[in-house]
Backbone bond lengths (Angstrom), bond angles and torsions (degrees), N, CA, C in turn:
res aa  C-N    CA-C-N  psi(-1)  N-CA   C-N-CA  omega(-1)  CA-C   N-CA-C  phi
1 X - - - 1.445 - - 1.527 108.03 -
2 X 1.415 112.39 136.37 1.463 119.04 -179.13 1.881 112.84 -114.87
3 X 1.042 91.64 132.96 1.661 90.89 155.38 1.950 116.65 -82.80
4 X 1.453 122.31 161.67 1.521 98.18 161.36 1.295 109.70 176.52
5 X 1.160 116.70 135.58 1.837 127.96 -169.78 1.480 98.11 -103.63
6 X 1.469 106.74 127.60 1.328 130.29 -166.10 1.615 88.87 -107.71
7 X 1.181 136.31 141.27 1.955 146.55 124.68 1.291 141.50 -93.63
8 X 1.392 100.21 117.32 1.778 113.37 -167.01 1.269 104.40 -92.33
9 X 1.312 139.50 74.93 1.164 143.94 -172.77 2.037 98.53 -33.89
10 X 1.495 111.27 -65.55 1.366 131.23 -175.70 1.961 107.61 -42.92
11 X 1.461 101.78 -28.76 1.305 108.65 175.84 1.658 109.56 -107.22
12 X 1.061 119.77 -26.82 1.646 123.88 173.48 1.512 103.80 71.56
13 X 1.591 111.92 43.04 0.927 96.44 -172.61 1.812 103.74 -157.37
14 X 1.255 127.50 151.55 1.532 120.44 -168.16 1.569 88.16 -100.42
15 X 2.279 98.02 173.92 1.171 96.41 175.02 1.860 87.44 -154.20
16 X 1.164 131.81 137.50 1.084 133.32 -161.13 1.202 109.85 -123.46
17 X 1.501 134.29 116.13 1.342 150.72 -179.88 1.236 134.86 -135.28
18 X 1.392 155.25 -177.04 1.284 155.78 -101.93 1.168 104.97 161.88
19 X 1.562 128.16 131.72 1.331 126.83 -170.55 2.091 100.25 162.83
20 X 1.627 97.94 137.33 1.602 99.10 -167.90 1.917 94.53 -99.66
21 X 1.663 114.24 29.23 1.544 109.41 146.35 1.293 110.35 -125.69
22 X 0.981 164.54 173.83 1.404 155.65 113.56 1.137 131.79 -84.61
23 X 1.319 108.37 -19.43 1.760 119.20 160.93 1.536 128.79 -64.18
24 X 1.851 106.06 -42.94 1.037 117.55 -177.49 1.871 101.38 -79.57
25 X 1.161 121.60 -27.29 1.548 109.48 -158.33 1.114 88.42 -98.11
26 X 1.331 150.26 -2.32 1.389 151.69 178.53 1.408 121.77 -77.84
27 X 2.046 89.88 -30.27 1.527 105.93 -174.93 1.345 108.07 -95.36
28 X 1.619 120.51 -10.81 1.092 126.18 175.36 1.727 114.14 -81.09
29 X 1.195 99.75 -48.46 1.875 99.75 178.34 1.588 92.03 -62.71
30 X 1.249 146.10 -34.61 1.090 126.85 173.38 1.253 142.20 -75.50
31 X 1.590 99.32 -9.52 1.943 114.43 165.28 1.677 113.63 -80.24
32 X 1.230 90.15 -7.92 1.648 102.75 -171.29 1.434 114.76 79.91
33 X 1.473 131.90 39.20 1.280 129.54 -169.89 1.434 93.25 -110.90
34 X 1.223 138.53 -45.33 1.431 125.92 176.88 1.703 118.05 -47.13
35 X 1.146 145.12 136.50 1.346 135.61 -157.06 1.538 109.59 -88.29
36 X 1.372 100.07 -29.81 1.525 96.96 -158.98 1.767 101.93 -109.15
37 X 1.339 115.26 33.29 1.166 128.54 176.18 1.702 127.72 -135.34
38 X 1.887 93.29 -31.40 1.681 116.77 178.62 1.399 111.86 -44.73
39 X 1.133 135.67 -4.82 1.441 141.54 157.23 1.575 132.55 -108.43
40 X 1.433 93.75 25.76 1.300 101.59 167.18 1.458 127.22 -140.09
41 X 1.483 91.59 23.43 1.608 101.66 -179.89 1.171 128.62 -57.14
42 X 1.321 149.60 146.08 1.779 126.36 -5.97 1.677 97.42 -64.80
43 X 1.588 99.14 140.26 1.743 93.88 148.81 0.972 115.96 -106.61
44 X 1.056 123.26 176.11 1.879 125.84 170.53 1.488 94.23 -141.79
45 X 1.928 91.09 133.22 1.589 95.45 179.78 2.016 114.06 -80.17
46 X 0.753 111.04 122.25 1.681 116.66 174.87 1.756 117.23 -90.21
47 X 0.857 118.19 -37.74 1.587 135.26 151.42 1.069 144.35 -105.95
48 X 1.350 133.77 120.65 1.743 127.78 158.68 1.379 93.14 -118.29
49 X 1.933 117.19 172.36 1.230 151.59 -158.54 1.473 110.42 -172.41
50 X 1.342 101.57 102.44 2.057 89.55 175.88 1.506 81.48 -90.77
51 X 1.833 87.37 159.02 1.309 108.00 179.70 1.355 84.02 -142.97
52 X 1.549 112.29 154.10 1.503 125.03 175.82 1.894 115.01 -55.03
53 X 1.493 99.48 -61.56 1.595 110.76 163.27 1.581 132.38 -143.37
54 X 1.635 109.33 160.73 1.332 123.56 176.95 1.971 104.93 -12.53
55 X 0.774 125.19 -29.85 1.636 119.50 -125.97 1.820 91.14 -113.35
56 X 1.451 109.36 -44.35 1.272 144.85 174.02 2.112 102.51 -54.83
57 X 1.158 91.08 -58.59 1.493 126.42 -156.70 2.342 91.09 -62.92
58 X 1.420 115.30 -48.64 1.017 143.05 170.32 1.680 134.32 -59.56
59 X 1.803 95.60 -19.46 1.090 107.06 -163.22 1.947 106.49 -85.75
């Protein structure tokens, strides 16, 4: 499980999420399928954080 701060240069603005791929959900905010991101394509990841679990990851 990862923590991870995404930057939308086009939006000037970060977005911070949780997810046990970071490759795949990285490629997803970048197809524009995530909703609350599809307008800020390209992101570039600037942070990850493994955390043991979901719960941890949230805190």
């Amino acid at each position: 499980m990862f923590v991870y701060i995404i930057y939308s240069e086009k939006r000037s603005g970060y977005y911070v999420g949780q997810t046990a791929d970071i490759v795949k959900r990285l490629k997803r905010h970048n197809l524009g399928i995530v909703p609350s991101t599809k307008n800020g394509t390209p992101w570039e990841l600037v942070l990850q954080i493994k955390v043991v679990s979901r719960s941890e990851a949230i805190v």
